[in-house]
N, C-alpha and C positions, 0 to 999 in steps of 0.2 A: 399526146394521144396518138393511139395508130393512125384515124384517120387525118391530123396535120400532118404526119409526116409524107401519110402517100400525097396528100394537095401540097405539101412545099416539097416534094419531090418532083413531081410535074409543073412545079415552075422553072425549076433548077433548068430541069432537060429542054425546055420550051426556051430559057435562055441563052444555052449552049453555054452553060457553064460548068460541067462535069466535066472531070479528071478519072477515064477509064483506068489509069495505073494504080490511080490513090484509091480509085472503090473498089480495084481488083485486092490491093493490100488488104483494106480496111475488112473485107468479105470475111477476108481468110483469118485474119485477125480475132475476126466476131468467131468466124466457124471455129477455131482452136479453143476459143475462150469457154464458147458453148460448148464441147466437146470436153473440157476441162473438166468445169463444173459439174457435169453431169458422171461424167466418170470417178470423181472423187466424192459424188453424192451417195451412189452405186455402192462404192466400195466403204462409204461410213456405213450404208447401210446392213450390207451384208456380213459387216462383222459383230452387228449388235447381236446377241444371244443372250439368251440367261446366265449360261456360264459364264461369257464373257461377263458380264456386269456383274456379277456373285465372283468372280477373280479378282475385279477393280475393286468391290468392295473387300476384301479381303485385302490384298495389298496395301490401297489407298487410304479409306477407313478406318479397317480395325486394327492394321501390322501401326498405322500412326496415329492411337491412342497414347496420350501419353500417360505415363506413370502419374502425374500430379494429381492431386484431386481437387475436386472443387470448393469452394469454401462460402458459405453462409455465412454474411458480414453483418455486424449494424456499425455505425460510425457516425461519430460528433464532428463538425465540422465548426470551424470558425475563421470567418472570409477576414482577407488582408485588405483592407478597407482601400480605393486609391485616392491619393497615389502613392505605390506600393514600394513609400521610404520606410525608414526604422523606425518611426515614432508607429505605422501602423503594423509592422513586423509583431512591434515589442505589446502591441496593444493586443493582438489577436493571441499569441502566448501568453499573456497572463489571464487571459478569458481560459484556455485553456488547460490552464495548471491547478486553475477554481474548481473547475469542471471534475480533474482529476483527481482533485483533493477530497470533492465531494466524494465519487466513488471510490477509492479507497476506505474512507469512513464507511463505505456500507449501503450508500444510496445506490438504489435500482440504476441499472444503465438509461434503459428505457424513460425512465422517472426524470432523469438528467438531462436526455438528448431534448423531450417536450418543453424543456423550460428552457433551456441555455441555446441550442444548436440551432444553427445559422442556415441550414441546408432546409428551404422550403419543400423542396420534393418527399426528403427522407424523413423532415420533423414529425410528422404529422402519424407515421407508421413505427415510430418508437426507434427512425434510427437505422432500419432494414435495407440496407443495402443488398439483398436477395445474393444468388449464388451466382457468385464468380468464378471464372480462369483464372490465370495467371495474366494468360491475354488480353484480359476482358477489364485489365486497373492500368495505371500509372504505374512506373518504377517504381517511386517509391511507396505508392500503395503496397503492391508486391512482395518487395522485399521487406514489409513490415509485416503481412499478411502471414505470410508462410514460414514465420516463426512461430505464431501464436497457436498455443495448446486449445484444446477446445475449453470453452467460456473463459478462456484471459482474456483481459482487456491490454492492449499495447500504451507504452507511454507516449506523450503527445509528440507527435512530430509536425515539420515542415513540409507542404507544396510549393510549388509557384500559387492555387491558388489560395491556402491559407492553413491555420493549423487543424491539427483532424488527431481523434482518437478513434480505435478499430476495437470490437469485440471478436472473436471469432468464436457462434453461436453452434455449427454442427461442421461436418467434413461429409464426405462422398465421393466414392469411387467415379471419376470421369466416364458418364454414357457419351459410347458412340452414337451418332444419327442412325437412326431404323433405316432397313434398307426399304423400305416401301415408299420410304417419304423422299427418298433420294433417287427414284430407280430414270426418272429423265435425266439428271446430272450425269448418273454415272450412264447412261448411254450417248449421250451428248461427247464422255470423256472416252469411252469403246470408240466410237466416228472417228473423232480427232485425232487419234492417237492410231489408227488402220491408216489414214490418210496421209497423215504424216511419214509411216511408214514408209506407203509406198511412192510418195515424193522423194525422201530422200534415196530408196534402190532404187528410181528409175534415173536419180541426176548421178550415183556412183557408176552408176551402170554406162550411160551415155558419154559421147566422147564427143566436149563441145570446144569449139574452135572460136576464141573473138576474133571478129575480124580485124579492131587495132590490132592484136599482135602479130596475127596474120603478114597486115599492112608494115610493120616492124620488122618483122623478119626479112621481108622482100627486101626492106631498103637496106635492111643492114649486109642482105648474101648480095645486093648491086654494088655497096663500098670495098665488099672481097673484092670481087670481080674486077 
């Protein structure tokens, strides 16, 4: 709190233990810091605009939509019981091949996933794995995903954590984020990105000297000598 510091300041001085060199540093130190901050607060500010954040959006955003689309999953699961030897490898696969044998014959996916599937979150909804990325699965979710035609069901494969079959129920074009719901992000990334600017022209710009090498040079032009 401000007022300890001014009462353990006036102990300080009352016990003659200040170091006018080191608080003359430390001053200047604070004053640079506070001078810092404020000038690079300044200048995030003054480059938010609307255009500017309608450009970040544009670049950021929409130029890094990707091509994939999204996918509307449902999926059967059947866990690898532990501990996760071959005896419950080979158990969870044949749960699985039942499963697929049933749908094959014709049984409702949904029908299947209620009675057989291991996934308590998913069971209960027929299965609905809701719409995915690419980003948004495992590997090998993924690369089973995004072969599938819309309403194939995949054949059963392996996770780490047990076997799964995948429907792929609709597709959809990838929506970017609305810009209204993003508009503090993208001026948060306008600030950042003005600031940084002019951090790095003012360190190209300036001509700084360490003192080690300074110190280096000297002794090395005293071994000419």
């Amino acid at each position: 709190m401000v007022t300890d510091a001014v009462l353990l300041a006036k102990v300080a001085t009352d016990r003659h233990i200040e170091d006018p060199a080191d608080l003359q540093r430390r001053a200047i130190f604070a004053r640079n810091q506070g001078l810092t901050n404020h000038l690079l607060t300044v200048v995030g500010q003054q480059a938010v605009s609307e255009e500017a954040m309608r450009k970040a959006y544009q670049e950021v955003v929409l130029n890094g939509v990707t091509t994939e689309p999204e996918l509307h999953l449902r999926h059967l699961v059947f866990m690898i019981a532990p501990p996760a030897d071959d005896a419950a490898v080979k158990a969870a696969e044949q749960k699985a091949k039942a499963a697929m044998d049933r749908i094959n014959k014709g049984e409702d996916f949904t029908v299947v996933v209620a009675e057989v599937s291991e996934d308590p979150v998913t069971k209960a909804r027929g299965g609905d794995y809701d719409w995915r990325q690419r980003g948004e699965m495992g590997k090998e979710y993924a690369d089973v995903a995004i072969k599938l035609k819309k309403g194939e069901v995949s054949q059963p494969f392996k996770t780490a954590v047990g076997w799964h079959i995948l429907k792929l129920e609709d597709t959809r074009p990838r929506k970017p984020a609305d810009y209204d719901k993003i508009r503090d992000r993208l001026a948060a990334m306008v600030a950042s990105a003005a600031q940084i600017e002019l951090v790095d022209k003012v360190r190209a710009e300036a001509k700084i000297e360490r003192m080690d090498q300074i110190h280096k040079a000297d002794k090395e032009g005293a071994k000419v000598r």
